[in-house]
N, C-alpha and C positions, 0 to 999 in steps of 0.2 A: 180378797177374792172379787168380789162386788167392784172395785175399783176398775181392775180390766175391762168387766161387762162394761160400766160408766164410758169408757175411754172409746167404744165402739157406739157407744148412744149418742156421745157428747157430738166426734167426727161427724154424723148422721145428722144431727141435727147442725151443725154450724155451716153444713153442704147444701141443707133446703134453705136454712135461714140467708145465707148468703145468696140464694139465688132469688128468695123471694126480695127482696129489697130492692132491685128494680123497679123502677116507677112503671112499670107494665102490669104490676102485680098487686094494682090496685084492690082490683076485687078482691084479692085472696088477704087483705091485712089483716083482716082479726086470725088467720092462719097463719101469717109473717109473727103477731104477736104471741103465740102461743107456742112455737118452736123455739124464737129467741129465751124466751122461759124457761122452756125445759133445758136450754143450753146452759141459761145462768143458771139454773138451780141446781143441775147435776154438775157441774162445776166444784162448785161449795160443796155438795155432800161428798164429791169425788174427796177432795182436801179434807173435811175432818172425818174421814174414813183414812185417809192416810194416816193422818196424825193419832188417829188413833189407835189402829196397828202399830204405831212408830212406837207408842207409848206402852202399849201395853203389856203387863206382867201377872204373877199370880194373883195380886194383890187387885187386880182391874174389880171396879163393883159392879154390884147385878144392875145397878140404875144405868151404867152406862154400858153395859152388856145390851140389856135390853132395847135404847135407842139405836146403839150400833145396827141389834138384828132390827129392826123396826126401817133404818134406812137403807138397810141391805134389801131387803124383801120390796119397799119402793125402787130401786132400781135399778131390781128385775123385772118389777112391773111395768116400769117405764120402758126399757128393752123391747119385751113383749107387744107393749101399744105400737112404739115406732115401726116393728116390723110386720105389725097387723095392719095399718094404712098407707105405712112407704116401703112398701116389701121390694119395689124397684127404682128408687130415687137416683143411688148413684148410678148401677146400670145403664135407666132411663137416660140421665144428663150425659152421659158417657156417650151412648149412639145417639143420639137425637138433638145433641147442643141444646143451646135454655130454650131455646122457642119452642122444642119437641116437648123440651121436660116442663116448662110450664104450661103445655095442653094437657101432660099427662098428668099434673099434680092436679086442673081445675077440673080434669074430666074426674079424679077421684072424689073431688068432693062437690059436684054440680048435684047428686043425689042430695039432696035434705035430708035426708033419713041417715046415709052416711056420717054425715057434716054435725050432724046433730049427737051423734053417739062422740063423735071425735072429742066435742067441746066439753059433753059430759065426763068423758074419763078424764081428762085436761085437767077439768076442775076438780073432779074426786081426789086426786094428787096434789093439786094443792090444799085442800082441806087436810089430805092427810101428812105433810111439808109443815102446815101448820100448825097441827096437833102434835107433832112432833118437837117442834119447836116452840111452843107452849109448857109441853109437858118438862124440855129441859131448864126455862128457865123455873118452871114451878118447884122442881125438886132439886133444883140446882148441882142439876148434871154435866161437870166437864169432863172435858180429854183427859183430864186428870184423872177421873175416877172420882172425885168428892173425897180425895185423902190427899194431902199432900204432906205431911205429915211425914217423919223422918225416923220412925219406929217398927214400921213393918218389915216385918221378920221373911224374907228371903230364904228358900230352901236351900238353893242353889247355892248360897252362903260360902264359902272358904274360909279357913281358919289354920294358917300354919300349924299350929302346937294338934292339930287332931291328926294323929300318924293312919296311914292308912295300912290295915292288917294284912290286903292280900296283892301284895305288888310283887309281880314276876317280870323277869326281860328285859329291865330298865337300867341291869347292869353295864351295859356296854354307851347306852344313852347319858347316863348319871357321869362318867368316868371322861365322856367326849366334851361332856360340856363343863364339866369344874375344868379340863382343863382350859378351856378357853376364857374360863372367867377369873382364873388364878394363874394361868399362865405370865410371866415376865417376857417372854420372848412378843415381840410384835407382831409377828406373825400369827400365833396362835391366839394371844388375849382378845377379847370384843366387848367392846363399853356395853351393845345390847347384845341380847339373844334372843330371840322371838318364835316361842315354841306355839306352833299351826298344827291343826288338825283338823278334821269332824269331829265333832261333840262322841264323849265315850270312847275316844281314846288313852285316856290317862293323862292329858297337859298340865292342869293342876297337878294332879299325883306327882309328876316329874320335878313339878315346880318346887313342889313343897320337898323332896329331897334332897336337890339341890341347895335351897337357901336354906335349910338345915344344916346343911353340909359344910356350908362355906361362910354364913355369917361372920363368925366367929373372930374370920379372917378380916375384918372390916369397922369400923371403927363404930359405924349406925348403921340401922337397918330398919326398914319397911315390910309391911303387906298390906295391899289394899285388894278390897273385890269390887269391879269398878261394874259389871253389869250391863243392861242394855238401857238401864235409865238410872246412870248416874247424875248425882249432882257435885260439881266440879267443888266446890269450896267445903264440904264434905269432907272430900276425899284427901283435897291438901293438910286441913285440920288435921286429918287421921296422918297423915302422913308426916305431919311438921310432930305431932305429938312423940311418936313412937322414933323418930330421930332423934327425939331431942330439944329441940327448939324451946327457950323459955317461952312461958305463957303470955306475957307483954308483947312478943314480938308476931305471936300467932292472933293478936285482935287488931294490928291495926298493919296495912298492907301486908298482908301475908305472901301473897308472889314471888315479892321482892325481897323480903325479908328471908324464907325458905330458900328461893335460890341465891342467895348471896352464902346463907350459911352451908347449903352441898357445895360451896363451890371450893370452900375451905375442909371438908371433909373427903372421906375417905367410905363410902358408903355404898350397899347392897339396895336395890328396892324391886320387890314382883307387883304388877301389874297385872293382877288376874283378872282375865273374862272379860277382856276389853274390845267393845262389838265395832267403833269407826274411827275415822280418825281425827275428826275435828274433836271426839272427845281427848285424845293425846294433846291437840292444839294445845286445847284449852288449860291440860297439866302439866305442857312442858312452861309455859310463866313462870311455875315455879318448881320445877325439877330438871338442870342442865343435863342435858347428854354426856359433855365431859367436864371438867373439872381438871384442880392443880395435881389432883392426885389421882392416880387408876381406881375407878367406880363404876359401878354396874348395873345395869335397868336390865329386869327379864319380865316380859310379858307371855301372857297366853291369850291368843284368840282362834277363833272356825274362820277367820278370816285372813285371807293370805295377803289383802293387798294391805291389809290391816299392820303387820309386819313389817312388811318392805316399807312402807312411808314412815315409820319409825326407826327401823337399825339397817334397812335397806337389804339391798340379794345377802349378801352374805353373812346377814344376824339370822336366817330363817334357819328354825330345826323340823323338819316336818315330820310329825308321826305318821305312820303308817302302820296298818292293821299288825298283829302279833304272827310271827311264823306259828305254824304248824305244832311243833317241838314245844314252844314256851305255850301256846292255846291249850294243850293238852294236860301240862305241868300246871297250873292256873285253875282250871274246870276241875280235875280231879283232886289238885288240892282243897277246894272248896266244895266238893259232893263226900268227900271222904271225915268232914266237920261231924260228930256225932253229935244226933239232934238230942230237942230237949228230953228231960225225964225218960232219958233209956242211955243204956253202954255202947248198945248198937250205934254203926254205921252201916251205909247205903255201900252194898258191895258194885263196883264198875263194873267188877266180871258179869254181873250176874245184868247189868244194864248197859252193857257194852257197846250193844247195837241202838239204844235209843238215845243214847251218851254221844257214841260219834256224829249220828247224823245231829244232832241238837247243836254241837260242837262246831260241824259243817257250815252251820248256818250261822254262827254270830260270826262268822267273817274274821278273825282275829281280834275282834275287836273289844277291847280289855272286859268295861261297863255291861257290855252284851253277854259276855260269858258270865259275869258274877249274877246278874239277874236271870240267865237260863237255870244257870246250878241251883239257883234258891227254887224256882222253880221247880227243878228236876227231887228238889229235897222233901218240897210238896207235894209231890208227884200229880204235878199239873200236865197237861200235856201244852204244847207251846204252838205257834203257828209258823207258817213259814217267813224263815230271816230276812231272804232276799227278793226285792223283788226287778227284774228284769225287763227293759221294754227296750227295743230297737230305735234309736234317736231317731233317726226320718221317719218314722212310724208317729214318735212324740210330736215333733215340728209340721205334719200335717195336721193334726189332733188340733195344736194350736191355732194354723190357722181357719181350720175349717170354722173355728168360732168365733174369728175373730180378735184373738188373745194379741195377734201380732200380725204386723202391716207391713211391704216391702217400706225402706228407708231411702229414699235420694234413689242413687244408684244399686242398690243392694236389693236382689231378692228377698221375700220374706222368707226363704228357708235360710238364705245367710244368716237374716237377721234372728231365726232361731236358733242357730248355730251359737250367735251370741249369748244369746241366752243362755243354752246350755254349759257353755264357757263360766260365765259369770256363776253358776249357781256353783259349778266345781270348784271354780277362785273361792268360794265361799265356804267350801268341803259341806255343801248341803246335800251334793251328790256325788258318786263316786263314777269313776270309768272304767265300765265291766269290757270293755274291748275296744280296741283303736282300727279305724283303715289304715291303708298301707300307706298314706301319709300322713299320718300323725291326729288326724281329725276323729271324731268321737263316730264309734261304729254304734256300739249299746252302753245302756248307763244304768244303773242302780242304786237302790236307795234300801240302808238299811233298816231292820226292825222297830228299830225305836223311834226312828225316824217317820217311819212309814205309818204307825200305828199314832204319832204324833199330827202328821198330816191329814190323819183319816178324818180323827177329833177337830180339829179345825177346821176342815171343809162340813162336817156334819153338823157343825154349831153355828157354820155361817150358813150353811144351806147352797154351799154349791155343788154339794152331790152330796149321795146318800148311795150305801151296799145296802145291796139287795136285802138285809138283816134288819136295815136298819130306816126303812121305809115308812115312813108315816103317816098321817091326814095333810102336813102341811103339805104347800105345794111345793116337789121336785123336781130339780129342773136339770139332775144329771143323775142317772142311775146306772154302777156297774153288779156285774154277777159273774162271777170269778166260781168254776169246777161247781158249780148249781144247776138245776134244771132252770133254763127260761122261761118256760111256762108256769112255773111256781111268780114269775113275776106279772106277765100275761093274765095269769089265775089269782091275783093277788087283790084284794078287794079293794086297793087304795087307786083311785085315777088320777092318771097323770096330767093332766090336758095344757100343763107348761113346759112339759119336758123337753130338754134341748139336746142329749146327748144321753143313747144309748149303748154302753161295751158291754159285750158278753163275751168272756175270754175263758178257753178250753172246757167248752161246754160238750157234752155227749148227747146231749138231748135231741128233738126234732120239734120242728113247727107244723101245725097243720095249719087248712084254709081258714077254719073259724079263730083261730088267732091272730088272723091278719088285720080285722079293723081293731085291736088291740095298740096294734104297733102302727098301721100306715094311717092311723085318724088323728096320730097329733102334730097340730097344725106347725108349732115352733119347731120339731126336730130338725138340728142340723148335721148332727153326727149320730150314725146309724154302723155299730159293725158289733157284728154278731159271726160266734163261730157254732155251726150245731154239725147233728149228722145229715141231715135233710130238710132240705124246704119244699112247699108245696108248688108246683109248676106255675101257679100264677101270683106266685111271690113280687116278680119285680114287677109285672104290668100295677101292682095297688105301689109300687113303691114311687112311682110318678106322682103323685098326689101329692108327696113331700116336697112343697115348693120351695123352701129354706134350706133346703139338704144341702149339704158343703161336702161332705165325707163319704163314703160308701164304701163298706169292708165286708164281703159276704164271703161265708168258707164251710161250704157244705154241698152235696150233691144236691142234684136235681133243676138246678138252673140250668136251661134248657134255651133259652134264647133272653138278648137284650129287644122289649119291646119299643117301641115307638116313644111310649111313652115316659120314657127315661128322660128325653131331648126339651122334655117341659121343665128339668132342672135344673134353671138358668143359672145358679150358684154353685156347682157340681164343680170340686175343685179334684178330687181324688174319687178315682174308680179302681177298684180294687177286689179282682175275684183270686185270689192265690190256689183256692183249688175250686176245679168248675171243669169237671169230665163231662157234661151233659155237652156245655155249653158247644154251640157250632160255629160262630164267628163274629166276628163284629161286624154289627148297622152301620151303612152308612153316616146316617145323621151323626154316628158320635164324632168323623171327622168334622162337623157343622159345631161343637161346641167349644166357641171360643175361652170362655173360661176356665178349659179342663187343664190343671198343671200336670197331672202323673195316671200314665193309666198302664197299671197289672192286672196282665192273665198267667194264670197258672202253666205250666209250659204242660198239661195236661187235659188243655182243652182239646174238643177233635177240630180236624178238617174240614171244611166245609169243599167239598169236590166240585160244587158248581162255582163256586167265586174265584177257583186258582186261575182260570182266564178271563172273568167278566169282569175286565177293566175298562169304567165307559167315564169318560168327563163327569165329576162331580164336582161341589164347591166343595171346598180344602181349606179350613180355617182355625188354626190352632197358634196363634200366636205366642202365648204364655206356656208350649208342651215344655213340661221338665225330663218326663221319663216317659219312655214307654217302651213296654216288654209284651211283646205280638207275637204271632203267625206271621209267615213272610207272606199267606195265602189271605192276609187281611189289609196289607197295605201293598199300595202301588208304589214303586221304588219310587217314583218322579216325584212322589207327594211331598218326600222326604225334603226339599227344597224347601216346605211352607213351615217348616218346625225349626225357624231361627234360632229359637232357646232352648233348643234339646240339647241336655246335659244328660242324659244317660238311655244306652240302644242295647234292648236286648230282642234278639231273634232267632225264631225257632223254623225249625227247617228249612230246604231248599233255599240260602241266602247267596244266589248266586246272583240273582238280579240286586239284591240291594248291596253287594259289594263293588258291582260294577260302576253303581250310582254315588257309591261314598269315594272309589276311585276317581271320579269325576275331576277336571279341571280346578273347581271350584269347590271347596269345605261346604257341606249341607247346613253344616252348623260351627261355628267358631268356639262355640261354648261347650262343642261333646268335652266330656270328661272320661267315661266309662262307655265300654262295648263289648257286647257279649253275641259268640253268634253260636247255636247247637243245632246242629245236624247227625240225625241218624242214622242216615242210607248214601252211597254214593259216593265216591270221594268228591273234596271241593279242589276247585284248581286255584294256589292261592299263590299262584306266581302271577294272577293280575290285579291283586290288593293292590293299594297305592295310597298307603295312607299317611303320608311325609307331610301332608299341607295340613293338620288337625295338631296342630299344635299346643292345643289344653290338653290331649286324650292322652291321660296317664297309666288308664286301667285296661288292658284287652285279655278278651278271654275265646279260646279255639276249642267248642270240642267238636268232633269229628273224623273222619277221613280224610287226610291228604297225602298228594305225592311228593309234597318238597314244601316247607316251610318261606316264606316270603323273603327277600335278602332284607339285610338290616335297614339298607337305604329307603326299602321302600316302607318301612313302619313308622309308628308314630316317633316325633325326634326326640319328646319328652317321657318317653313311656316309661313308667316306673316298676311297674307292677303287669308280671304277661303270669297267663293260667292256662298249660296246656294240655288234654286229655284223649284218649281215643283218638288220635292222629295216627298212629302207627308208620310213621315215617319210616321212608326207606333207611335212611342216613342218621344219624349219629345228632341231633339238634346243636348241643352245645357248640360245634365250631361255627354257626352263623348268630344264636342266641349273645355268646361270649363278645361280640362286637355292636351292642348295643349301650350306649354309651351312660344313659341315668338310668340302668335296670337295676333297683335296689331290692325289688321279691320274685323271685321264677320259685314256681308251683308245676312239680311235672307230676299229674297222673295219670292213674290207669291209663293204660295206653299210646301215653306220648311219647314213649319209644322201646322198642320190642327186642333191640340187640341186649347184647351180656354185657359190653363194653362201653362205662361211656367217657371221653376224654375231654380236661379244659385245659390246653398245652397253654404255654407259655406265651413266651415270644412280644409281638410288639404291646408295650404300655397300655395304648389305648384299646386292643382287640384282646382283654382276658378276666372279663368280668368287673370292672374298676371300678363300681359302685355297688357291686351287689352285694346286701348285708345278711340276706336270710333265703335258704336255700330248702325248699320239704319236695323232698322224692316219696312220692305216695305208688304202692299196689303197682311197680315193675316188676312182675314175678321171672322175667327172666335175667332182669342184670346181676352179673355175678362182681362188677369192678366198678368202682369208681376212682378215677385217679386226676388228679389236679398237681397238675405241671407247678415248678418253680414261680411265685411269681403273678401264679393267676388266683383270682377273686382274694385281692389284699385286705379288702374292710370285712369279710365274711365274718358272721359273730352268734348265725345261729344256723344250724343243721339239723333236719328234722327227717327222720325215717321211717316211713308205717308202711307195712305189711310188704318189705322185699325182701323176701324168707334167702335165697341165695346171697345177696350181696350183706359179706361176712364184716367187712372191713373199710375204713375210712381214712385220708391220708392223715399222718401221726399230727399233724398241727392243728385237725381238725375237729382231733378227739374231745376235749375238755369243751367244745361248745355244741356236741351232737349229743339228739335224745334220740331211742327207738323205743317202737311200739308198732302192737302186733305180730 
């Protein structure tokens, strides 16, 4: 965890250090030497904080527990100092080139009294750098732990011959893969197999029935548990042993010796729990892939690339969570176990309802059920399974602290994209919902998972629940369905705290709770959801000079003051609900650094500003998103938001349609567009939105009298959302000749006739990419009918609440759901 912070300390300082090296920067050298310092030092602690984590298992000792927290807690400390004297170094160098930034670095330390605390904490840090490092070599603390020793007993452990008692739904699994491993056909046989998942889906389990199964059939055979800190010579011993291998041949080149002898055999061997892939490197020396004779390697790892660089795409078996049907079969066989010292069992019926929903919640997933039921047998009550958070919700989170930095060309929300990629590659996380091209919408992380995570961040100290809040100092506190003020009112002070979420809170904030929250100095993430804040909530929230985030979700905000525009690091603005609020400050178009800014499409009007449009400066070069009032922005402004990738707008957008029809794309980068209107119909036969060639997402609700011809929409649009149009005409015959529309979404009110028609006729005018199709809340259509021919890839059909329309055309049936 600590490692991230380092990676944002290290950049920081190698940005002064480089600049102070200039022979201009005379004066400042004993400050040139004391950045260089922290660069090299945090460096090295960054590295065996890696290696440390790399290394570590149950087995890690309290001696190297301890220096780990010990250099963790240094460099946060260190964090904290850098952003308490160069709170604007890059900014600085950024506007003002080195000559700006070197007045602005000597005018911070021309003060003595300054200059003098700097040097002091400087040194207090290497004193403690060196007690630190004192203290390892005195008790002779490595990355190892002080065991290296070849005996320590592994929980995790696997052991073929231990059969597992309660294995459901792996008939179909077991059956698919002995044939592939016993198959003669070439087709079907595979030298590997490489069973992936997230951890607690049953891999081993499978493993272990399988090469139960099939031994038999093979001349030798293996098991090895290879772990996240195997030792490779180990492992081949265990493996040369249980094949066979005389004893002479396993003490002197083993490698060679082993893979010479599989290559003349005929043999099985699993590979369990095997975390990367140089550790396969390192044990295919001596275990070939193939051989004179048909042989088999099955591994299991959480890791998919882990797989493919072993037996490649086509060895992967991927589990996936348990259906419904077998979850149920599973739980209730294991609650219906009669406990000890009684006849009795735990009746379902009679726990039915605390049964299902518990059920609900492990997700299918094998390890989570048998630990609920043991639970359920306890009669413990359990927490919740899943937990949900909207990805662009996550990857601003990330960056507001720093976590992640644009790369080269790539945005930092790209490059958090990747991220969330890699952790799924990994099955460390799963994907609770996809957008409409294939990219991650929301993502979750399951129980054990989650409660695995908690413990780790609570023992490194990168955050702490509200529960679990202590003397130490922290430096990130959530409060999930608790009162906030129970944290506010909590005797422990925070005064390094970097990041405060309060997520589905019912509470309120009054005024006396406010130097609670807007007095610490480090916060950079601030989102809090209550009932009400107090009207002079955001004027104290200016004070937060480091704030990166801002998630406020409660009434009573009533205006953005002045004093918001003092938060020069303000990357995300974010009111999602804000009825007081009356419109956006000018100044917020003056903050260059802002990437995303949400308003609640419930804020009100402001009646004086829908015509006081007077020249102001307009400077947002980094906007990604913004979802406004059309009464808060000047259509023309739209030209100065280069990088806007996503426009949502709420009433009257008849000037800013005018402005996106323009000669010229406002933005080359829009993606997504949403425009709501509630009064009036719009006239949207002068759209003209053919030149926005990323804009794959458009959303209409509204009143209109004719929907835009195809020519003139976006060329790539993938995905159209249409609502409350009440169109005269029939949509589908101009929709249908939209050429990449793979999702149409028609609700409420996007069309009011009985009848709606997608004829046939030429190839390219009859739906030719569209794959999924939801008619939402048409209470008067009674027909739907699709011609010979038309919408050929369609594969999902989806229909809520159109109580008249009975029926569907017959090829449509087996991939339509209703509801409602």
């Amino acid at each position: 965890m600590a490692e991230i912070v380092l990676s944002a300390v290290i950049q920081k300082a190698a940005d002064i250090a480089t600049n102070l090296i200039s022979e201009e920067c005379t004066r400042l050298c004993w400050l040139r030497k004391d950045i260089s310092w922290i660069e090299r030092e945090m460096r090295r602690i960054q590295a065996f904080l890696k290696d440390a984590d790399a290394k570590q298992d149950e087995t890690e000792s309290e001696g190297l527990a301890n220096v780990v927290n010990d250099m963790r807690d240094l460099a946060y400390d260190v964090g904290d100092i850098m952003d308490t004297y160069f709170p604007e170094v890059v900014s600085q160098r950024r506007r003002k080139g080195f000559l700006g930034w070197l007045k602005f670095a000597a005018c911070i330390f021309s003060d003595w009294y300054v200059a003098h605390n700097f040097s002091v904490e400087i040194e207090q840090i290497r004193e403690r750098v060196k007690d630190i490092n004192e203290a390892r070599t005195t008790y002779g603390i490595t990355e190892n732990g002080g065991n290296t020793g070849s005996d320590t007993w592994n929980a995790r452990r696997s052991y073929p011959h231990v059969e597992e008692p309660n294995v459901v739904g792996f008939e179909e699994h077991i059956d698919k893969l002995k044939a592939k491993l016993l198959g003669r056909d070439s087709h079907v046989q595979q030298n590997v197999i490489s069973i992936v998942g997230m951890p607690g889906l049953g891999k081993t389990t499978l493993a272990k029935k399988i090469y139960n199964s099939v031994r038999h059939e093979f001349e030798c055979s293996a098991w090895v548990f290879v772990s996240q800190k195997p030792t490779i010579q180990e492992l081949l011993q265990d493996i040369a042993g249980q094949v066979g291998l005389e004893k002479k041949k396993r003490e002197e080149q083993l490698e060679a010796n082993l893979f010479n002898f599989l290559m003349q055999k005929r043999y099985v061997i699993v590979i369990d729990d095997i975390w990367d892939t140089p550790t396969w490197d390192a044990l295919s020396n001596g275990i070939p892939k193939t051989s004179e004779y048909p042989s088999r390697i099955i591994i299991t790892s959480r890791k998919t690339d882990v797989g493919i660089h072993i037996g490649g795409q086509s060895s992967l078996h991927t589990l996936q969570p348990m259906n419904w049907e077998n979850s149920k079969k599973l739980f209730f066989k294991l609650v219906m176990v009669p406990q000890e010292n009684t006849n009795e069992t735990i009746d379902p019926f009679q726990l039915e309802e605390l049964g299902e929903k518990m059920l609900h919640k492990c997700g299918g997933v094998p390890l989570a059920i048998v630990l609920t039921a043991g639970l359920l047998l306890l009669k413990e009550k359990t927490k919740q399974a899943w937990e949900g958070v909207l990805a662009i919700e996550l990857i601003n989170l990330w960056a507001a602290e720093g976590f992640i930095q644009g790369r080269g060309e790539q945005e930092v929300e790209e490059v958090g994209e990747d991220y969330l990629n890699n952790l799924i590659a990994r099955n460390l996380i799963q994907v609770a919902r996809k957008k409409f091209d294939g990219r991650i919408k929301s993502c979750r992380i399951h129980d054990l998972l989650h409660e695995l995570c908690i413990k780790v961040a609570e023992k490194s100290n990168f955050f702490n629940t509200l529960q679990n809040v202590t003397s130490n100092p922290v430096r990130r506190v959530t409060v999930h369905r608790s009162k906030i003020r129970e944290h506010i009112a909590s005797r422990y002070h925070t005064p390094k705290l970097r990041a405060l979420l309060c997520f589905n809170n019912d509470g309120s904030i009054c005024r006396k709770d406010l130097k609670s929250i807007t007095g610490v100095r480090f916060l950079r993430v601030l989102r809090i959801e209550v009932t009400t804040f107090p009207s002079s909530f955001l004027s104290e929230i200016g004070n937060l000079s480091l704030l990166s985030y801002l998630r406020l979700r409660g009434d009573g905000l009533e205006k953005l003051p002045r004093t918001i525009s003092k938060l020069k690091y303000l990357l995300t603005l974010d009111f999602p609900v804000c009825s007081a609020l009356k419109s956006l400050p000018d100044f917020i178009w003056k903050m260059k650094q802002l990437r995303h800014i949400y308003l609640g499409e419930n804020y009100e009007m402001s009646e004086q500003k829908m015509e006081r449009w007077y020249p102001i400066e307009i400077s947002l070069p980094n906007l990604q998103t913004l979802k406004v009032r059309s009464c808060d922005l000047n259509p023309i402004w739209l030209h100065k938001f280069t990088s806007l990738r996503k426009l949502r707008i709420w009433d009257s957008p008849e000037g800013i349609m005018r402005e996106l029809s323009g000669p010229m794309p406002v933005s080359e980068k829009l993606e997504k567009l949403e425009f709501i209107w509630r009064s009036g119909r719009a006239d949207l036969l002068t759209l003209n939105l053919c030149r926005y060639r990323n804009l794959c997402k458009l959303g209409l609700t509204g009143l209109v009298n004719k929907l835009p011809s195809p020519d003139k929409l976006p060329p790539n649009l993938t995905k159209l959302t249409l609502e409350a149009n009440f169109p005269y005409d029939d949509p589908m015959e101009t929709l249908k000749k939209l050429p990449k529309l793979k999702i149409l979404i028609l609700s409420f009110g996007s069309y009011n006739g009985t009848r709606m028609v997608c004829s046939g006729g030429l190839a390219d005018h009859n739906f030719i990419q569209l794959e999924e199709l939801v008619i939402r809340c048409l209470f008067s259509l009674e027909e739907l009918i699709v011609e010979e021919g038309g919408m050929p890839r369609l594969n999902k059909l989806r229909i809520v609440a159109c109580p008249k329309l009975k029926m569907v055309p017959e090829r449509f049936r087996s991939i339509t759901t209703w509801a409602g």
